[in-house]
C-alpha positions in Angstrom: -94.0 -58.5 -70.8 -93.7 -55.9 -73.1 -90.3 -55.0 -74.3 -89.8 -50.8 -74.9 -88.5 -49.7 -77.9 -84.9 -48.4 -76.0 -84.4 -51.9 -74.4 -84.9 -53.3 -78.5 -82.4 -50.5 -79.1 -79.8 -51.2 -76.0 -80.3 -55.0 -76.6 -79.2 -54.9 -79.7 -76.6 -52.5 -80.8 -76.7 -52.6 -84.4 -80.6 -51.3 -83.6 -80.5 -46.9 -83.3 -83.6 -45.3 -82.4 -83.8 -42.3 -84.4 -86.6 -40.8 -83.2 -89.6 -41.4 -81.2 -93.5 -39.7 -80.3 -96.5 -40.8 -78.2 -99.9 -39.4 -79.7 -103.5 -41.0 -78.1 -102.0 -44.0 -77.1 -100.2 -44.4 -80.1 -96.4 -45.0 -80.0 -94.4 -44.3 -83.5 -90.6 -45.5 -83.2 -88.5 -44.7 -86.0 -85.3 -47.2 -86.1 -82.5 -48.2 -88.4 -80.4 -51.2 -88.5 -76.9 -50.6 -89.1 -76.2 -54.6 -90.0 -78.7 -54.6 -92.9 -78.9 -50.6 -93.8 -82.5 -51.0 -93.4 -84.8 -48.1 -92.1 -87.8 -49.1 -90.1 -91.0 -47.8 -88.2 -92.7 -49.8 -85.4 -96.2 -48.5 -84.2 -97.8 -49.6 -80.7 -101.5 -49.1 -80.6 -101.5 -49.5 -76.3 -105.1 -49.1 -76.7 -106.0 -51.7 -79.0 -102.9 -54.5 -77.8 -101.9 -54.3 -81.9 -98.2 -53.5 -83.2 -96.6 -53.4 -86.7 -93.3 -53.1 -88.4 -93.0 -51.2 -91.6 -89.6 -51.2 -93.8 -89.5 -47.8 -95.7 -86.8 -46.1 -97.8 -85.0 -44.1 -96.0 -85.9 -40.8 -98.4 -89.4 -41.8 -97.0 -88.3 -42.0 -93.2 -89.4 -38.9 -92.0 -93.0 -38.8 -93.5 -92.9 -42.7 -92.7 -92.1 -41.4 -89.4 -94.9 -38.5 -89.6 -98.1 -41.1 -91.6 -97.0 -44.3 -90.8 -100.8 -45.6 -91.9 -99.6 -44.5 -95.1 -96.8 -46.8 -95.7 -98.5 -50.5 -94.8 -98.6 -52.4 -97.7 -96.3 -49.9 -99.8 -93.4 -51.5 -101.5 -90.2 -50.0 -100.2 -88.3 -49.2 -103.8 -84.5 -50.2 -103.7 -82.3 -47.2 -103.9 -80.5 -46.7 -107.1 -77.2 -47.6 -107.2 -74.0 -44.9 -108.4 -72.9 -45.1 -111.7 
């Protein structure tokens, strides 16, 4: 049974969807968990049965979100601290 990304979100709260698109079978979710500060893209391919997760910074989210082919096997950078 395949588990939609707004049941992930609903089962567990510190999972927000932020956004979300559809494009030739092709489901990009864009999440972030509150508990770790992480930001995160999971892509469905519904026609191939294939899924992924991809951590990204979250000054990358959006084009993440946007090219998420782009961003397997990138590093995600740690975010500099204040001084």
């Amino acid at each position: 049974m395949r588990v939609s990304h707004r049941e992930m979100s609903s089962s567990a709260d510190h999972i927000r969807e932020l956004d979300q698109r559809n494009n030739d079978g092709i489901e990009v979710t864009l999440l972030w968990d509150s508990v770790a500060d992480r930001v995160f893209i999971s892509v469905v391919d519904g026609r191939r049965g294939t899924s992924l997760r991809v951590d990204v910074d979250p000054a990358d989210a959006l084009d993440a979100f946007h090219h998420p082919y782009a961003y397997i096997g990138r590093p995600r950078t740690p975010r500099a601290l204040a001084a």
